[in-house]
mmCIF file of the N, C-alpha and C atoms, coordinates in Angstrom:
data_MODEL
# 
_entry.id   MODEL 
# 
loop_
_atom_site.group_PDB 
_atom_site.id 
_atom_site.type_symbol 
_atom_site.label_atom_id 
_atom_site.label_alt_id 
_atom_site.label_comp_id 
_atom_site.label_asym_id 
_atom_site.label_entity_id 
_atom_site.label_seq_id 
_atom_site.pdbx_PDB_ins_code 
_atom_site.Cartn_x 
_atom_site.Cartn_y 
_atom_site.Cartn_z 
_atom_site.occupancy 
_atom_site.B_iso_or_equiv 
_atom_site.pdbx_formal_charge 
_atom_site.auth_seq_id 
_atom_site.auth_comp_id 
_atom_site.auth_asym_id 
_atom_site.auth_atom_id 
_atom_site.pdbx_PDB_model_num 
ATOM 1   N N  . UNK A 1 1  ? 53.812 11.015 -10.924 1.00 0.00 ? 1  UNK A N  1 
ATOM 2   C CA . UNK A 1 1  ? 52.417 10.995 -10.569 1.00 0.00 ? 1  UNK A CA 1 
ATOM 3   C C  . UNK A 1 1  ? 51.594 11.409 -11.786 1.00 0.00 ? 1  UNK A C  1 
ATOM 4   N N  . UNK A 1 2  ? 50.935 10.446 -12.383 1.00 0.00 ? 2  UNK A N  1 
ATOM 5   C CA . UNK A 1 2  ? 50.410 10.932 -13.798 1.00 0.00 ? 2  UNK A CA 1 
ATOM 6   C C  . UNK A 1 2  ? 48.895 11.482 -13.579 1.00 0.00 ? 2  UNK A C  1 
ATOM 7   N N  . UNK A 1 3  ? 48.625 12.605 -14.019 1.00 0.00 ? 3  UNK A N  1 
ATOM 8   C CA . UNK A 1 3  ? 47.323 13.382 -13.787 1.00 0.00 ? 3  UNK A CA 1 
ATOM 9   C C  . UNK A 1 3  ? 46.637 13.687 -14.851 1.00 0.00 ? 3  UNK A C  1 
ATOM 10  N N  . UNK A 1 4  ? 45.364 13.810 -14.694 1.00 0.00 ? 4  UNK A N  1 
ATOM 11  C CA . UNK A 1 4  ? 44.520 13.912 -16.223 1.00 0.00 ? 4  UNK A CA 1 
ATOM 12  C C  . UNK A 1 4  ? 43.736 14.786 -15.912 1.00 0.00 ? 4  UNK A C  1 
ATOM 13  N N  . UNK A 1 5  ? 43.272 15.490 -16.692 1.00 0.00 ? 5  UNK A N  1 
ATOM 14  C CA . UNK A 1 5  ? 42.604 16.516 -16.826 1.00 0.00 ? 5  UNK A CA 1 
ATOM 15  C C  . UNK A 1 5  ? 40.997 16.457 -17.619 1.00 0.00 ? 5  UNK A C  1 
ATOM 16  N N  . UNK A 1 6  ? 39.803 15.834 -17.101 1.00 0.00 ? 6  UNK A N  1 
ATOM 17  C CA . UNK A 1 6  ? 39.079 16.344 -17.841 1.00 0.00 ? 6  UNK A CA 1 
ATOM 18  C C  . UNK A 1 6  ? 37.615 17.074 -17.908 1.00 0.00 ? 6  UNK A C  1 
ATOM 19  N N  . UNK A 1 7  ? 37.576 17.783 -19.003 1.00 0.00 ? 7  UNK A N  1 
ATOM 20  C CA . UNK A 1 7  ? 36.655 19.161 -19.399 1.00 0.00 ? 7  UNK A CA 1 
ATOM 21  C C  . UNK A 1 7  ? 35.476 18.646 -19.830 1.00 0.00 ? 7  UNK A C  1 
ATOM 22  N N  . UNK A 1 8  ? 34.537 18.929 -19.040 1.00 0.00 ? 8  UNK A N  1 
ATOM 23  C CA . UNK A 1 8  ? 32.903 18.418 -19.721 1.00 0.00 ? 8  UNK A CA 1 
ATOM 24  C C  . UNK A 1 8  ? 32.277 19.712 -19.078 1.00 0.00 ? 8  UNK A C  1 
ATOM 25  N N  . UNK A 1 9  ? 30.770 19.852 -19.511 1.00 0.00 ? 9  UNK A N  1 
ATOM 26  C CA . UNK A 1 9  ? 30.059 20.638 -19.609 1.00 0.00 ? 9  UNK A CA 1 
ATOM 27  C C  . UNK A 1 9  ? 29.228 20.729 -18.080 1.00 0.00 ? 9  UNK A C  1 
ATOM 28  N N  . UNK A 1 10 ? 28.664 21.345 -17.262 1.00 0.00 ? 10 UNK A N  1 
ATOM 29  C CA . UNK A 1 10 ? 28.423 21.380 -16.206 1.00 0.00 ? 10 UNK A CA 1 
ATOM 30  C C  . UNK A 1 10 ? 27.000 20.640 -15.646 1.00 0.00 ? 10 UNK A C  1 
ATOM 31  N N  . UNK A 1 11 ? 26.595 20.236 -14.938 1.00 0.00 ? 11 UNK A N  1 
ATOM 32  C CA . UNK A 1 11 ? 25.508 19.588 -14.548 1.00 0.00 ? 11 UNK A CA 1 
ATOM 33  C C  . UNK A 1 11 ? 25.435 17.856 -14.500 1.00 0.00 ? 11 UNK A C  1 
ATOM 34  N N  . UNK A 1 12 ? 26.898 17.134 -14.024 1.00 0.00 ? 12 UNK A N  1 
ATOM 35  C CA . UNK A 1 12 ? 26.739 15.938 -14.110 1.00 0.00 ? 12 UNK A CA 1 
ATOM 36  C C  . UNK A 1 12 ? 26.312 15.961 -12.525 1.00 0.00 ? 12 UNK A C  1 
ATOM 37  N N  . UNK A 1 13 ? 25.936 15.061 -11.790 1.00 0.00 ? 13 UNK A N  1 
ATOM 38  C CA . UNK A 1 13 ? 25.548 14.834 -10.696 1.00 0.00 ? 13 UNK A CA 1 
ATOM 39  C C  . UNK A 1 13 ? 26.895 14.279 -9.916  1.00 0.00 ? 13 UNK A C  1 
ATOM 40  N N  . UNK A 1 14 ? 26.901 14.330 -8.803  1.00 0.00 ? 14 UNK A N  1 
ATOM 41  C CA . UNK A 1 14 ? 28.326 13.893 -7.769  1.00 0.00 ? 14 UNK A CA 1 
ATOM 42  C C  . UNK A 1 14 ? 28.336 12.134 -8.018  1.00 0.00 ? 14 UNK A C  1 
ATOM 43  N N  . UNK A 1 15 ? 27.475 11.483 -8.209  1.00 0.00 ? 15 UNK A N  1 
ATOM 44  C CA . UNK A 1 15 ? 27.546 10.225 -8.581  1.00 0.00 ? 15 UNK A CA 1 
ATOM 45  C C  . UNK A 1 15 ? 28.054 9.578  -9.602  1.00 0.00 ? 15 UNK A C  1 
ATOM 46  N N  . UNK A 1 16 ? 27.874 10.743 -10.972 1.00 0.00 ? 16 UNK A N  1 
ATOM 47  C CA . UNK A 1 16 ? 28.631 10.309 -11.762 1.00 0.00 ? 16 UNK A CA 1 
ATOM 48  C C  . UNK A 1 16 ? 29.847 10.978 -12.310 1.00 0.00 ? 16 UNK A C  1 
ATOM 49  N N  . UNK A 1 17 ? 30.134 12.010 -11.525 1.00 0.00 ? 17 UNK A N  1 
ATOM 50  C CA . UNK A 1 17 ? 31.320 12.547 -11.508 1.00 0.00 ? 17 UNK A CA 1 
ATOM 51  C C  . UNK A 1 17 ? 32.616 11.797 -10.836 1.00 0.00 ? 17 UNK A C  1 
ATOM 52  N N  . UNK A 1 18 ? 32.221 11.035 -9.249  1.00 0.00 ? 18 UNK A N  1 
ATOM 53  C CA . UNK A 1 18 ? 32.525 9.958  -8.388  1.00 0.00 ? 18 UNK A CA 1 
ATOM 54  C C  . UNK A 1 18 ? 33.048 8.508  -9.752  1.00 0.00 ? 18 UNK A C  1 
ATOM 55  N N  . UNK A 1 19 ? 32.006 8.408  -10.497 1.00 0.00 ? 19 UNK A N  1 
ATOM 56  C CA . UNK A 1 19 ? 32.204 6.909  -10.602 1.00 0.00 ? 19 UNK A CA 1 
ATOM 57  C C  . UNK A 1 19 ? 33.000 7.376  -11.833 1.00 0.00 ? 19 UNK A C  1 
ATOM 58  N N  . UNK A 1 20 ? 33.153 8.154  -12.709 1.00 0.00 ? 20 UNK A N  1 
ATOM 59  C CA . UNK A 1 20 ? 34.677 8.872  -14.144 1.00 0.00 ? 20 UNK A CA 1 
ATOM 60  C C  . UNK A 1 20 ? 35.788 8.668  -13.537 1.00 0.00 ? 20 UNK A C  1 
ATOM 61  N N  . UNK A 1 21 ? 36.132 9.563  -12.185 1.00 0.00 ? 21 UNK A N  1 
ATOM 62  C CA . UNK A 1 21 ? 37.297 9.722  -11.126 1.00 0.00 ? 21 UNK A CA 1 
ATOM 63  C C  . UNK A 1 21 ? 37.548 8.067  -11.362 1.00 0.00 ? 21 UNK A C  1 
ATOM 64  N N  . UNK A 1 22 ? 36.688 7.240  -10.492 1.00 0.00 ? 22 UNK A N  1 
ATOM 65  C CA . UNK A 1 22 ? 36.842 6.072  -9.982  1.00 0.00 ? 22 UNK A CA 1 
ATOM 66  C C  . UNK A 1 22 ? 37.394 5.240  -11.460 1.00 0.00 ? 22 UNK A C  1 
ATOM 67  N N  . UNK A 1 23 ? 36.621 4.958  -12.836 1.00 0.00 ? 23 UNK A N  1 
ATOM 68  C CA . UNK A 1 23 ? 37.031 4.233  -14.125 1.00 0.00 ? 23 UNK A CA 1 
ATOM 69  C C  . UNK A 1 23 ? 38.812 4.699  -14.865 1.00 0.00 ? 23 UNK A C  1 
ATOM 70  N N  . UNK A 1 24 ? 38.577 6.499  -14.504 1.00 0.00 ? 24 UNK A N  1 
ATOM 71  C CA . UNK A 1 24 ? 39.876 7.276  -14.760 1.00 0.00 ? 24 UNK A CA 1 
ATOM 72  C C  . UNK A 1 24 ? 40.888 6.664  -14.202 1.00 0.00 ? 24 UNK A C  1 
ATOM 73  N N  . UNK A 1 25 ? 40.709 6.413  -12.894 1.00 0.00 ? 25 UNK A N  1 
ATOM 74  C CA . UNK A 1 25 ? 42.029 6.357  -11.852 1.00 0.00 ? 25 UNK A CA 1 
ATOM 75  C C  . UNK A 1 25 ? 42.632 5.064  -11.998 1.00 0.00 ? 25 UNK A C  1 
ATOM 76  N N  . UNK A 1 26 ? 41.261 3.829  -12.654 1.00 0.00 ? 26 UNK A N  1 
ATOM 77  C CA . UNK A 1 26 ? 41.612 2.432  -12.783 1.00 0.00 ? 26 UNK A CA 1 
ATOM 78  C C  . UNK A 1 26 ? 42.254 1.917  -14.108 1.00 0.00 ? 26 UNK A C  1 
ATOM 79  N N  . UNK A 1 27 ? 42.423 2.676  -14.884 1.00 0.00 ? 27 UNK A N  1 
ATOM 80  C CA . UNK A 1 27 ? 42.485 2.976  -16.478 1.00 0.00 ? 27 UNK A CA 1 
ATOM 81  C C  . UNK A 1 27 ? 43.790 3.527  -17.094 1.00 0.00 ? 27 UNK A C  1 
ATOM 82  N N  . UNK A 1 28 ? 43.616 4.843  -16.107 1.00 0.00 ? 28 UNK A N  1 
ATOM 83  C CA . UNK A 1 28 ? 45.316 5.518  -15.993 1.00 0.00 ? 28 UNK A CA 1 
ATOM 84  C C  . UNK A 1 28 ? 46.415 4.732  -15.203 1.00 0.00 ? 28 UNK A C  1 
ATOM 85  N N  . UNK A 1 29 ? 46.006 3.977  -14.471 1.00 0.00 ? 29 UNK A N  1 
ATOM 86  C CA . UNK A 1 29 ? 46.652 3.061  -13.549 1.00 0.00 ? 29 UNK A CA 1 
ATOM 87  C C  . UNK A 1 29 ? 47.307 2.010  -14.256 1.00 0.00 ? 29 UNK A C  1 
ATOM 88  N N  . UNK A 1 30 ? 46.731 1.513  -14.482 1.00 0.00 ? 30 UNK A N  1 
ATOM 89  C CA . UNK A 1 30 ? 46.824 0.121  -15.759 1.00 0.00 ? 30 UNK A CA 1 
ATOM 90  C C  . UNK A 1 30 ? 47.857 0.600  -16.698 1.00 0.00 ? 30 UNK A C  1 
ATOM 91  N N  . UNK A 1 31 ? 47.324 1.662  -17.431 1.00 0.00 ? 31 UNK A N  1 
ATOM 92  C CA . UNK A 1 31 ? 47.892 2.180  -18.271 1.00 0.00 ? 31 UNK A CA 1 
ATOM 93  C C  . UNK A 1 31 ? 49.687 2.552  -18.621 1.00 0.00 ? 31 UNK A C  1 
ATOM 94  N N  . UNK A 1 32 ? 49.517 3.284  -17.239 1.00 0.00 ? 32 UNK A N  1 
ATOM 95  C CA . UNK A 1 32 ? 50.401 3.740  -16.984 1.00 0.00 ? 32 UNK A CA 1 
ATOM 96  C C  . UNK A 1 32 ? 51.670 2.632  -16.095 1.00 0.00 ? 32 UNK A C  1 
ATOM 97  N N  . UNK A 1 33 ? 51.142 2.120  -15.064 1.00 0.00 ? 33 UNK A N  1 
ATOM 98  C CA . UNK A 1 33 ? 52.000 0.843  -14.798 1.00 0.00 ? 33 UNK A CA 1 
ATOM 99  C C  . UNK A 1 33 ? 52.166 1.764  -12.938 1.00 0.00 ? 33 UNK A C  1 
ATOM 100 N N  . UNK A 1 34 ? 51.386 2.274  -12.735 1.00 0.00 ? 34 UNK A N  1 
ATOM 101 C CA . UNK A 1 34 ? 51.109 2.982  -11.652 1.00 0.00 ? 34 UNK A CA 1 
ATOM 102 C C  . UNK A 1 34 ? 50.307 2.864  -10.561 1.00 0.00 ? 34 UNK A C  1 
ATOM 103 N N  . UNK A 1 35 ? 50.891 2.888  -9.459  1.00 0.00 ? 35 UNK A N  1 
ATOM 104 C CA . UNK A 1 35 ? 49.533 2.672  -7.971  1.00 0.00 ? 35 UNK A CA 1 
ATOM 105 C C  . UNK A 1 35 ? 48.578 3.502  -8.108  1.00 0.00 ? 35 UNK A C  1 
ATOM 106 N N  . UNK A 1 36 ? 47.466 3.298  -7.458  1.00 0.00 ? 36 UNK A N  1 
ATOM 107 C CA . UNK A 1 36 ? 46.523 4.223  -7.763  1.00 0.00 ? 36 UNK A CA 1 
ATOM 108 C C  . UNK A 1 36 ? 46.470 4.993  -6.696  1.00 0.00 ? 36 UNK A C  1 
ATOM 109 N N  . UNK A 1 37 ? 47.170 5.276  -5.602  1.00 0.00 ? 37 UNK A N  1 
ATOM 110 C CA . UNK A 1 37 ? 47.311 5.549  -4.387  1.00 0.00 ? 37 UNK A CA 1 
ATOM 111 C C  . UNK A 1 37 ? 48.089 7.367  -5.696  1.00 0.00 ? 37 UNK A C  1 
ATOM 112 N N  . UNK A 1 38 ? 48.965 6.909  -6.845  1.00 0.00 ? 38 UNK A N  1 
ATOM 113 C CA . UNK A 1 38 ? 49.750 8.045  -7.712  1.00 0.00 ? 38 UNK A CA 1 
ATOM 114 C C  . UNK A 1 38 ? 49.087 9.098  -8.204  1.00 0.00 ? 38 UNK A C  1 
ATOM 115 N N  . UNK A 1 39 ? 47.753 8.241  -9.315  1.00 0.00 ? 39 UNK A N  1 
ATOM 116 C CA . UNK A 1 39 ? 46.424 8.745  -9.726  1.00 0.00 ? 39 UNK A CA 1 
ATOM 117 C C  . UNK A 1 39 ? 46.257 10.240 -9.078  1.00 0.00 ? 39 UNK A C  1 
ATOM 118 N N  . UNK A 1 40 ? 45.901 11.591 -10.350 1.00 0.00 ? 40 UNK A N  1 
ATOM 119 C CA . UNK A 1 40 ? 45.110 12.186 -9.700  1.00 0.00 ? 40 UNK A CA 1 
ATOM 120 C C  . UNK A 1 40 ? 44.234 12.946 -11.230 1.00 0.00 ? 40 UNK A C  1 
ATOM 121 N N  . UNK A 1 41 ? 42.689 13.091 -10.637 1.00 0.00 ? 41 UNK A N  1 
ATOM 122 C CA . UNK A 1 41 ? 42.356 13.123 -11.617 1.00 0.00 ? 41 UNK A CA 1 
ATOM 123 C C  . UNK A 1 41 ? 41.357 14.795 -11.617 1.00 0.00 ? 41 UNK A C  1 
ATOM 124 N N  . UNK A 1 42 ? 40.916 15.493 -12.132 1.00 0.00 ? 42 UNK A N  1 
ATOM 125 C CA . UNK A 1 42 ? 40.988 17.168 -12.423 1.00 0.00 ? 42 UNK A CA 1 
ATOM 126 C C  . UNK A 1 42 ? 39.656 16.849 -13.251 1.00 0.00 ? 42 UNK A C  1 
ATOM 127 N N  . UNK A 1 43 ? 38.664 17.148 -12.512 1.00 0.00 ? 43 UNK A N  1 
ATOM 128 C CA . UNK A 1 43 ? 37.512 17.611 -13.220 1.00 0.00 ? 43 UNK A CA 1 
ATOM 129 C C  . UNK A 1 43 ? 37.098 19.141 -13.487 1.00 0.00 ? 43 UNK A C  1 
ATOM 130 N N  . UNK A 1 44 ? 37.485 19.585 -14.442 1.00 0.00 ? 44 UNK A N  1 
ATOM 131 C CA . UNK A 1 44 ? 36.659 21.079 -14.679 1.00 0.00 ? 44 UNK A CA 1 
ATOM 132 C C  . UNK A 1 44 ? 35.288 21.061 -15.244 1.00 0.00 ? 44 UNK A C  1 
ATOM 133 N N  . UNK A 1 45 ? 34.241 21.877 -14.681 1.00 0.00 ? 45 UNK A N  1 
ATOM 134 C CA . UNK A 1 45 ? 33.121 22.085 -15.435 1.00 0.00 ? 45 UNK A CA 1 
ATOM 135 C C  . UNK A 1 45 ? 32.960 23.360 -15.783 1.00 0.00 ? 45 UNK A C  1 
ATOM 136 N N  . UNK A 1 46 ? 32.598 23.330 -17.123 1.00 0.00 ? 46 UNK A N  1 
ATOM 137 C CA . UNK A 1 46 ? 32.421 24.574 -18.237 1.00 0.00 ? 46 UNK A CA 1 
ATOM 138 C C  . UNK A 1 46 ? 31.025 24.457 -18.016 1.00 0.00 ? 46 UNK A C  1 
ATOM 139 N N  . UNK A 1 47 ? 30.254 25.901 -18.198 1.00 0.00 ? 47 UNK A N  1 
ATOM 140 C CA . UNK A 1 47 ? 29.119 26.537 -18.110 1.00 0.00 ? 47 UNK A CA 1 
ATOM 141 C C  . UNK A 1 47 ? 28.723 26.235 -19.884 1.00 0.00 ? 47 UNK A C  1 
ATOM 142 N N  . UNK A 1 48 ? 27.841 25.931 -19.771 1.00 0.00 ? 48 UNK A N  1 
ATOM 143 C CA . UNK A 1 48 ? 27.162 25.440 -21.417 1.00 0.00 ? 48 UNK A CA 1 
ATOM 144 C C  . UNK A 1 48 ? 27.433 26.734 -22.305 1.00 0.00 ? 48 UNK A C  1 
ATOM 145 N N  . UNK A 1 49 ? 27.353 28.116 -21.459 1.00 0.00 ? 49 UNK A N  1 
ATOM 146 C CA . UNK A 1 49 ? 27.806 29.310 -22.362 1.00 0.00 ? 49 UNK A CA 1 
ATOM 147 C C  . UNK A 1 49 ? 28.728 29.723 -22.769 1.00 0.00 ? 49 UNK A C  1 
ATOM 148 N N  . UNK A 1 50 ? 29.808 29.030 -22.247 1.00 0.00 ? 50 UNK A N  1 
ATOM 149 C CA . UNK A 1 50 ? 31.234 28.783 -22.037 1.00 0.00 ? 50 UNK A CA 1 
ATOM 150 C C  . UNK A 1 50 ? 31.703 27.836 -23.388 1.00 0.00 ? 50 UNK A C  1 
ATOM 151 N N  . UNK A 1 51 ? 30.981 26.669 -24.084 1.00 0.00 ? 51 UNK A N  1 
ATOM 152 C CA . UNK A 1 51 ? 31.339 25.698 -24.578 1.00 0.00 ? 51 UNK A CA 1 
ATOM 153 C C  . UNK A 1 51 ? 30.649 25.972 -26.406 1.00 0.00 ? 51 UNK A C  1 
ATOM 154 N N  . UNK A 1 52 ? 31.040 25.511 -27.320 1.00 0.00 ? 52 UNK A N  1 
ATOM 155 C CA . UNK A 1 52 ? 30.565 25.996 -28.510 1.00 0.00 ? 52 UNK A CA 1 
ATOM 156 C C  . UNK A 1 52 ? 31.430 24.621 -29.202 1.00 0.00 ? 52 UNK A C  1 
ATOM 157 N N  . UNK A 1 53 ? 30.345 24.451 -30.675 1.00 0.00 ? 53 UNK A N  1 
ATOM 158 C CA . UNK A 1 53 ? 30.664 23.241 -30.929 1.00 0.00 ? 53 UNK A CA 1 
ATOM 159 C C  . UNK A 1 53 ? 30.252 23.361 -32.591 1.00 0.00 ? 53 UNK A C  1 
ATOM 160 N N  . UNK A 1 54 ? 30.741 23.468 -33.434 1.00 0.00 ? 54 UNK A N  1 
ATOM 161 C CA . UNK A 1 54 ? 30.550 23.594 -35.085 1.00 0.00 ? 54 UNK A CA 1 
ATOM 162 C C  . UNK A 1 54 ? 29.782 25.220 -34.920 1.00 0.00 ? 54 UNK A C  1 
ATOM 163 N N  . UNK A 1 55 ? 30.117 26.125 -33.933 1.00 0.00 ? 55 UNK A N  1 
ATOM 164 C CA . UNK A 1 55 ? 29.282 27.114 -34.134 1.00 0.00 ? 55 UNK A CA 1 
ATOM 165 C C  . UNK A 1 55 ? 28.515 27.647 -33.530 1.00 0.00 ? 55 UNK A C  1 
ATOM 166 N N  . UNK A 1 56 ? 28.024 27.215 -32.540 1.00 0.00 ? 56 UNK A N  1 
ATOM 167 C CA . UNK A 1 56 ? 26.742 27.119 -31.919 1.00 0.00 ? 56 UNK A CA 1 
ATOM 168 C C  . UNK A 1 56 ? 26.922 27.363 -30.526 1.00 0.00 ? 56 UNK A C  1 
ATOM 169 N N  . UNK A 1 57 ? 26.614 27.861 -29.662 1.00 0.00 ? 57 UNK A N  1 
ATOM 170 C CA . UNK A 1 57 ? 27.098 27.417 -27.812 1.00 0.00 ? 57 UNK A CA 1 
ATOM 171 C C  . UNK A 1 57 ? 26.144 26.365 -27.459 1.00 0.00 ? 57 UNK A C  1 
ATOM 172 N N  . UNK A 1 58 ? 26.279 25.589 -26.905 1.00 0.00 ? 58 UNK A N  1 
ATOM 173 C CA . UNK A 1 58 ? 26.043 24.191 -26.010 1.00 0.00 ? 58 UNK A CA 1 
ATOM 174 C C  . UNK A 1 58 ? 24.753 24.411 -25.545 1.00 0.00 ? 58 UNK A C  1 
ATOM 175 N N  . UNK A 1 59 ? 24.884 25.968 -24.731 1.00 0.00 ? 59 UNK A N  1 
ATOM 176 C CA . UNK A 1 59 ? 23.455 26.405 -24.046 1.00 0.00 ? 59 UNK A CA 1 
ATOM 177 C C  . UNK A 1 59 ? 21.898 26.395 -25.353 1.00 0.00 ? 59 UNK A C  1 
ATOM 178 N N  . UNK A 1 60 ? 22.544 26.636 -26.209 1.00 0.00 ? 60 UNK A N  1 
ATOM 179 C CA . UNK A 1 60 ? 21.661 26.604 -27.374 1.00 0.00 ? 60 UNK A CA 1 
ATOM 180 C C  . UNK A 1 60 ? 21.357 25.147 -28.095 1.00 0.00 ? 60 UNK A C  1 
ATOM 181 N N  . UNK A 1 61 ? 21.865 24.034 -28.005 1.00 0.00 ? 61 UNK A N  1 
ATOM 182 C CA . UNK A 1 61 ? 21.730 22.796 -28.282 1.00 0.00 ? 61 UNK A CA 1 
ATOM 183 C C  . UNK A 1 61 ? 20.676 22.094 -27.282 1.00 0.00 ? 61 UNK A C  1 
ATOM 184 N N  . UNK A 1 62 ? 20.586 22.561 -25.847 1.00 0.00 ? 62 UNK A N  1 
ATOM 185 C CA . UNK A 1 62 ? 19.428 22.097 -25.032 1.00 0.00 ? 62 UNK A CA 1 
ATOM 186 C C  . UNK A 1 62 ? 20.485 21.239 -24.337 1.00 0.00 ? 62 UNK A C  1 
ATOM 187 N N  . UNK A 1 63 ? 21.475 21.278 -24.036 1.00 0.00 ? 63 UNK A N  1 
ATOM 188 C CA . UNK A 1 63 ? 22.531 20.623 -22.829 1.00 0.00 ? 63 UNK A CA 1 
ATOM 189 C C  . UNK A 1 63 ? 22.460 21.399 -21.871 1.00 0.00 ? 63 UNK A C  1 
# 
């Protein structure tokens, strides 16, 4: 059962969190040579204060 994991920053809306899952599951599927019924896919969201990038935290970039 191949599973993916991924880490973005917090504040996407359920719509487009819905439609990543949905491209992920069709992608890893393919990919992999797998039903998608196998698919499972792990959204974590990090707090912008949480996330830092050349230095800086995220919250401070205006994300």
């Amino acid at each position: 059962m191949p599973i993916a994991t991924i880490q973005m920053i917090e504040g996407r809306s359920e719509e487009v969190k819905r439609e990543i899952i949905e491209k992920v599951t069709q992608t890893l599927a393919e990919a992999s040579n797998s039903p998608v019924e196998a698919i499972r896919i792990i959204i974590q969201e990090v707090p912008s204060t949480n996330w830092g990038k050349a230095g800086v935290m995220a919250k401070d970039e205006g994300r």
